[in-house]
C-alpha positions in Angstrom: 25.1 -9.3 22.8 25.2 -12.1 25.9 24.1 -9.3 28.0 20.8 -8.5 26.4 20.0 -11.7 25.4 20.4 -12.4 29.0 18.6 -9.3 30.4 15.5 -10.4 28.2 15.4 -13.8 29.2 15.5 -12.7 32.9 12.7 -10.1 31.8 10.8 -12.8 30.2 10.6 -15.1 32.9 9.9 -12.5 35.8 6.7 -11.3 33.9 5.7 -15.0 33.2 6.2 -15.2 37.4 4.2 -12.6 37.9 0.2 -12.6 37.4 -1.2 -10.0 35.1 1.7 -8.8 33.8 1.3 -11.4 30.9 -1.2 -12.3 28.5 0.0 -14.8 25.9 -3.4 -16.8 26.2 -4.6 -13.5 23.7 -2.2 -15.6 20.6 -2.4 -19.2 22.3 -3.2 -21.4 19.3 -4.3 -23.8 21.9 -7.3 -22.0 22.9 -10.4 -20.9 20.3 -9.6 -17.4 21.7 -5.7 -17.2 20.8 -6.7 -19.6 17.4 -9.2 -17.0 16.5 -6.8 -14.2 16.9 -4.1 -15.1 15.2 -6.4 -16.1 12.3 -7.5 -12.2 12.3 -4.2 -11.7 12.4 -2.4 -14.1 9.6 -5.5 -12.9 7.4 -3.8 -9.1 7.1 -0.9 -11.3 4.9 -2.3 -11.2 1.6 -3.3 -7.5 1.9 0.2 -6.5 3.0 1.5 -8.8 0.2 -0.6 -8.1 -2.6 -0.2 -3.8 -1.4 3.8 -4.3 -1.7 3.4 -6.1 -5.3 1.6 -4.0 -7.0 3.4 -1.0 -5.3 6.9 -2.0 -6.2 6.0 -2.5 -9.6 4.7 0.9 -10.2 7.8 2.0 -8.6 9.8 0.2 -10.9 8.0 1.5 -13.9 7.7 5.1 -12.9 11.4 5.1 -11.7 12.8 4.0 -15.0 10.7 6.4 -17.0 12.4 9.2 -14.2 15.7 8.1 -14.8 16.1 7.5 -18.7 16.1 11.2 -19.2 18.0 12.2 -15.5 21.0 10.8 -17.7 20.2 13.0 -20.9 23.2 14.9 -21.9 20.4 18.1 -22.7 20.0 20.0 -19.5 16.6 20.8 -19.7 15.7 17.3 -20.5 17.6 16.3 -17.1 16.2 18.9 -15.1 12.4 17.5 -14.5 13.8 14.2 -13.7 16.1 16.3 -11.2 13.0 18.2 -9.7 10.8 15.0 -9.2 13.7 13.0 -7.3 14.3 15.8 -4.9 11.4 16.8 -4.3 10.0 13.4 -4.1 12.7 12.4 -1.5 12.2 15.1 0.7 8.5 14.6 1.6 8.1 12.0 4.2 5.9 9.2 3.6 3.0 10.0 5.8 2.1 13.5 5.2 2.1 12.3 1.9 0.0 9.0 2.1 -2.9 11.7 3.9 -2.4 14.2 0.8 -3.1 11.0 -1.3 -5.7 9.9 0.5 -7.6 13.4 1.6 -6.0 15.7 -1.2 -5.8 14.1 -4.6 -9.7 13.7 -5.2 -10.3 17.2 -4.1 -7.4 18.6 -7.0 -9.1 15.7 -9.3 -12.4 17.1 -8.7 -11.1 20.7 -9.4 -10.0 19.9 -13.1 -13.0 18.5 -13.7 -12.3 14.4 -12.9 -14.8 12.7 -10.2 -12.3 10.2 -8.8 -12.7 8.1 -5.4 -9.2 6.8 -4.0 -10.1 3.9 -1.6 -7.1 2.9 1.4 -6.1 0.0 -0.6 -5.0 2.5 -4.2 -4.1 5.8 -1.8 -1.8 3.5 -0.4 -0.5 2.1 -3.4 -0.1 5.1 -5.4 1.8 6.7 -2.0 3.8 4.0 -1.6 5.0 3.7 -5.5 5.6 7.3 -5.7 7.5 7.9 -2.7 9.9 4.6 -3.2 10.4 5.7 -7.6 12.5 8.2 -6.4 15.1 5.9 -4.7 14.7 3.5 -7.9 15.4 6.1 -10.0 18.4 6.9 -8.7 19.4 2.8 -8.4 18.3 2.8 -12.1 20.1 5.8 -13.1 23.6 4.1 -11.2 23.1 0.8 -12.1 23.3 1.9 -16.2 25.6 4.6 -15.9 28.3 1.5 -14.4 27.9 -0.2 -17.6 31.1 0.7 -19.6 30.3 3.0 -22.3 31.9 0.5 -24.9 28.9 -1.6 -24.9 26.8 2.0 -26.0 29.0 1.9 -28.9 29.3 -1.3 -30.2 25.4 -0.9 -30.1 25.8 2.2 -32.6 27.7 0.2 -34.9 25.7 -3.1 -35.3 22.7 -0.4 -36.5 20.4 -0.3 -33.0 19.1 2.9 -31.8 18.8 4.3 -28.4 15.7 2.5 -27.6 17.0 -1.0 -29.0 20.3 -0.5 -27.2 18.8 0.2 -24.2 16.5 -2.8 -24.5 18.8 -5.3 -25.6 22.3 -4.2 -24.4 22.2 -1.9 -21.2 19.3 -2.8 -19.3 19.5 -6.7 -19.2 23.9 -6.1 -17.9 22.2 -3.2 -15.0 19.4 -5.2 -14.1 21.7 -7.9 -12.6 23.6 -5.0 -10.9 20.9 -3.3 -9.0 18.7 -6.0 -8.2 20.2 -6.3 -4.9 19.1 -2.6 -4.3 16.1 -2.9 -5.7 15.1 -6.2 -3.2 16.6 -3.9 -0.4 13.7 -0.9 -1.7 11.0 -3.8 -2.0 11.6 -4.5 1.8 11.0 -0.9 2.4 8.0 -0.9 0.8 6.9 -4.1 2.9 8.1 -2.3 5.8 6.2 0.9 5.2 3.1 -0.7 3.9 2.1 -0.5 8.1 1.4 3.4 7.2 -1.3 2.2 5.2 -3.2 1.4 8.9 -3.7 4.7 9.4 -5.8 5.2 6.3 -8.1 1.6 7.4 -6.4 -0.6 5.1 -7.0 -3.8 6.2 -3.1 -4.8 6.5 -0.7 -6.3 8.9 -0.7 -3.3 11.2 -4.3 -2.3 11.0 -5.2 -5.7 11.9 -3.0 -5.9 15.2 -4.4 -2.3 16.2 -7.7 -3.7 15.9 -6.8 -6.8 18.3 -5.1 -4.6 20.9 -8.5 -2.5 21.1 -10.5 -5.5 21.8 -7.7 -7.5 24.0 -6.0 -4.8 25.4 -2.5 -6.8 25.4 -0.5 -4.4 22.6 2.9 -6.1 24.2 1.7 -10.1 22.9 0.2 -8.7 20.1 2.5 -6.7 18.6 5.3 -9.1 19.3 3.2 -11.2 17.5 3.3 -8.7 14.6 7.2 -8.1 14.3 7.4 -11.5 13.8 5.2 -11.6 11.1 7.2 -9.1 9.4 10.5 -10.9 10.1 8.6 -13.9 8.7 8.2 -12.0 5.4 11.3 -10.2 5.1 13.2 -13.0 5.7 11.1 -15.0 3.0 12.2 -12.0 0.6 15.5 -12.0 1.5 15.6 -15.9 0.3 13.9 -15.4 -2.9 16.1 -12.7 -3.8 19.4 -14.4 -2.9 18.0 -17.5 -5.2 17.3 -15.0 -7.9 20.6 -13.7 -7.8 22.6 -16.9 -8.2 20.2 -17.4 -11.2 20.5 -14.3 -12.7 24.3 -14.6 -11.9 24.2 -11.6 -9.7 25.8 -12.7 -6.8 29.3 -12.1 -7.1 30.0 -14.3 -4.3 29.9 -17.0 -6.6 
């Protein structure tokens, strides 16, 4: 670790020696230049933000409603839920985003629906299908660790699968797999830069942008994988204060 910490200082400082290899005066917030540009840039927070929000909830919806019957003890109940999480998991996330994007209103269109899809829904609904997979499946684990006692003593005090599930199940599995599910959420931040390449005003698309006009992609988009670490990092701190209030965190 000494080593490359050492190597980049030693980087850092030769290209600061040398003229024109460096161009931090492009994110100087001393200067209106720098001021204005990391302005531009700051602005693509609320976008990512906002994108990732609504995303992961849709995730989290459509993944429980995938994994309540991929644990159905009828076959042929299980096997649609089986279908969508493979399939689902095996398409990578930006051939899918353009299918979205480009495709969906064409099949809409087809069957007789006029629908536009904007960059800021394409890449929501791409982003909320492609992570309900993966919650599915932390769903489907997370309830299948409760012990099958509780289920019973359910059955006896009268409640029925919905009430059981309600009541019972989900509240004990939601304090199980909510460190997964932060660790999903973080994806989603993370691959809410894809959105860029549809114009969503985000993050990414936003440093692209700058790096056209400036033509210093090194400063800028240093500037950019901090302001991911920034967020992540603010994530990872909500979700560790949610689990020592949810009593999650095991730790303890």
């Amino acid at each position: 670790m000494k080593p490359i910490l050492a190597l980049t200082a030693l980087l850092l400082l030769t290209g600061c020696g040398a003229a024109g290899n460096w161009g931090w005066y492009v994110i100087n917030p001393n200067t209106t230049q720098g001021a204005n540009n990391i302005k531009f840039l700051l602005n693509g927070f609320g976008a990512t933000i906002l994108l990732s929000l609504i995303a992961a909830g849709m995730s989290m919806v459509i993944g429980l409603m995938v994994a309540l019957p991929g644990m159905s003890s009828n076959r042929w109940v299980r096997l649609p839920s089986r279908i969508y999480i493979e399939f689902v998991r095996a398409i990578p996330l930006l051939p899918m985003l353009f299918w979205v994007f480009y495709g969906l209103p064409v099949v809409l269109k087809s069957m007789g629906i006029s629908v536009s899809i904007d960059a800021f829904w394409g890449a929501i609904i791409t982003l909320a299908i492609s992570d309900s997979a993966f919650t599915a499946e932390i769903y489907r684990s997370g309830i299948q660790s409760i012990n099958k006692g509780q289920t019973e003593a359910a059955k006896t005090v009268g409640l029925n699968y919905r009430q059981t599930m309600r009541y019972v199940i989900l509240p004990q599995a939601i304090k199980r797999i909510l460190p997964p599910l932060a660790n999903q959420f973080i994806y989603i931040v993370k691959m809410s830069a894809f959105a860029s390449v549809i114009g969503m005003q985000e993050l990414t698309r936003r440093a692209n942008e700058l790096v056209v006009t400036e033509y210093r992609p090194l400063e800028i988009y240093t500037l950019l994988i901090f302001e991911y670490l920034v967020l992540v990092l603010a994530i990872s701190f909500f979700v560790r204060w949610l689990e020592r209030k949810m009593g999650s965190d095991e730790s303890r």
